[in-house]
C-alpha positions in Angstrom: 36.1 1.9 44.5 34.5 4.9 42.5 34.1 8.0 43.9 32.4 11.7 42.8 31.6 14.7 44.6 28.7 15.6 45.3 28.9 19.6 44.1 30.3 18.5 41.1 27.0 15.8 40.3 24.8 18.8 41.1 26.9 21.2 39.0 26.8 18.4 36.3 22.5 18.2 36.5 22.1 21.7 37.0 24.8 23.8 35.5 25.8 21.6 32.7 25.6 22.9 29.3 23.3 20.4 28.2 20.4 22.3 30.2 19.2 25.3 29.3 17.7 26.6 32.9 20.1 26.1 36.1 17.3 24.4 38.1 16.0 20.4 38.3 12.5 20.3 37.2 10.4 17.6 39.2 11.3 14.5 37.6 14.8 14.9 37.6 14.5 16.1 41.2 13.0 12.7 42.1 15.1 10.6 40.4 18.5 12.4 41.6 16.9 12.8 45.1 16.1 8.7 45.1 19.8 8.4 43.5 21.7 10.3 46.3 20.6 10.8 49.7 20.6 14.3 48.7 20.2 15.7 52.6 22.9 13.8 54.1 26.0 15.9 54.3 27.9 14.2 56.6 28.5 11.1 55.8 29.9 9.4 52.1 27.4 7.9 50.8 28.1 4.3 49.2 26.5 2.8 46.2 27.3 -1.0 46.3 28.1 -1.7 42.4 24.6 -4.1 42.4 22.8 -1.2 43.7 23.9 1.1 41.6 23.0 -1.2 38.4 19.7 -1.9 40.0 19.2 1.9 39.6 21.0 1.7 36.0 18.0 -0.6 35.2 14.9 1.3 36.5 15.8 4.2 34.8 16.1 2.7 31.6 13.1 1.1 32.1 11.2 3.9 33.4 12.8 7.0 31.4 14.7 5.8 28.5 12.2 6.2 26.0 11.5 9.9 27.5 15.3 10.6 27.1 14.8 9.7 23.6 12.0 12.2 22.7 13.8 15.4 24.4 15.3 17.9 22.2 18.7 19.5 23.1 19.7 17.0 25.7 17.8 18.9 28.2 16.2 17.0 31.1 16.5 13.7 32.2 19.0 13.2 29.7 21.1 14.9 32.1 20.6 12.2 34.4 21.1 9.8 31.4 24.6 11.8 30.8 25.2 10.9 34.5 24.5 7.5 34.4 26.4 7.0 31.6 29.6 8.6 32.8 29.3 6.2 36.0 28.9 3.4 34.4 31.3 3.9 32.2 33.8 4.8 34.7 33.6 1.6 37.2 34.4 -1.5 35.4 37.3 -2.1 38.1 35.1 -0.7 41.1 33.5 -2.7 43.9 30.9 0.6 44.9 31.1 4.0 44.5 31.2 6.9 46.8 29.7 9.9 46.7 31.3 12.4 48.9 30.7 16.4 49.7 34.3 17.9 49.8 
């Protein structure tokens, strides 16, 4: 198991020094919204390790190429940085947990 909190991911997206503005714009919204349930604050949230490769996969296929095209690692390469850091991180790990505290 894999876990990261959830004020540190949002902290990592929209306080990162990577960006240059402290806010999401749309499309990283959308994506991180669809990532976590972003409204649940109750509960952990688990990402079963096939899930979370299935997610690995339709970003690259969907906004690799636009990762590659932004200047200053602004953007969804935030989200790229993310993904990266994950996936890099659970080798060992069955799922991962993303939890609020």
């Amino acid at each position: 198991m894999f876990s990261y909190n959830i004020y540190v991911v949002i902290n990592k997206i929209e306080g990162d020094v990577f960006l240059k503005s402290n806010c999401m714009d749309q499309l990283e919204f959308n994506f991180f919204q669809n990532f976590v349930d972003f409204y649940n604050q109750e509960d952990l949230i688990e990402i079963e390790l096939s899930s979370f490769y299935s997610i690995k996969k339709s970003f690259d296929e969907d906004y690799y190429e636009q990762c590659k095209v932004i200047k200053g690692g602004e953007g969804l390469n935030n989200i790229k940085k993310l993904i990266e850091d994950i996936n890099s991180n659970i080798a060992k790990a069955k799922k991962i947990i993303f939890y609020w505290e």
